[in-house]
N, C-alpha and C positions, 0 to 999 in steps of 0.2 A: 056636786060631789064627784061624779065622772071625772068631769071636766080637770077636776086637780088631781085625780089620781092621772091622765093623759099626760098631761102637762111633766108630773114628776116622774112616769114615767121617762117622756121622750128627754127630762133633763137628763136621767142616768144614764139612758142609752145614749145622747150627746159627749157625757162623761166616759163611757166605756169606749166609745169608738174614740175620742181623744188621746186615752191610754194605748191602746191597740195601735193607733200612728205613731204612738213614743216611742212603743216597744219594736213596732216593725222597722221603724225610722235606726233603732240603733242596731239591730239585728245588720240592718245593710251595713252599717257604720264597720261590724263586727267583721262581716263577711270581706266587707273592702280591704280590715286592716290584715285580715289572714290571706287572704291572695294576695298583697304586698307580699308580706313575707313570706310566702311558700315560693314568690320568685324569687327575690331575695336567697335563700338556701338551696333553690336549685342554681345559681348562678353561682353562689359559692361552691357547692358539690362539683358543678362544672370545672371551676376552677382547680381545688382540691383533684381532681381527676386529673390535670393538666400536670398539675405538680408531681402528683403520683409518677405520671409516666415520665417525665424527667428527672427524679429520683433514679429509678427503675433503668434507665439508662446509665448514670453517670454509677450505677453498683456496678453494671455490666463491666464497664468500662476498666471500673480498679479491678475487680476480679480477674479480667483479661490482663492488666497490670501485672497482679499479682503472681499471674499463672506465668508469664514469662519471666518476671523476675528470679521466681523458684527455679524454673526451668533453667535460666543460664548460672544460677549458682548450682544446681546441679553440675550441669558442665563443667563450670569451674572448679568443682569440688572432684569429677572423674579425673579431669587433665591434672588434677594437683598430684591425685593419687599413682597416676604413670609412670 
């Protein structure tokens, strides 16, 4: 009687600990697939930063445009006035 209560024991626990390596097994599976992707988005982020700043220049840029444009229709608009 021992004997079969052992025995069904040590099958559940064989079964339990088979579960436990499934779960553990996909846990890693999991963890793999999210550090993939956390690089993934930080290398886009990287990128999107890169873009940011040459946006951020080429506004500079027409703004400075802008600003002389203004600037010599100004002028042109004093000298008209003369």
């Amino acid at each position: 009687m021992v004997a079969d209560e052992v025995r069904t024991l040590a099958s559940r626990t064989t079964k339990s600990t088979e579960e436990i390596n499934k779960m553990v097994d996909k846990n890693n599976q999991l963890v793999g697939h999210a550090r993939i992707s956390m690089v993934e988005v930080t290398e886009q982020a990287n990128k999107n930063v890169d873009l940011i700043s040459e946006a951020s220049g080429t506004i500079e840029e027409i703004l400075k445009g802008a600003d002389y444009v203004s600037h010599v229709v100004g002028e042109l608009v004093d000298s008209s006035n003369k």
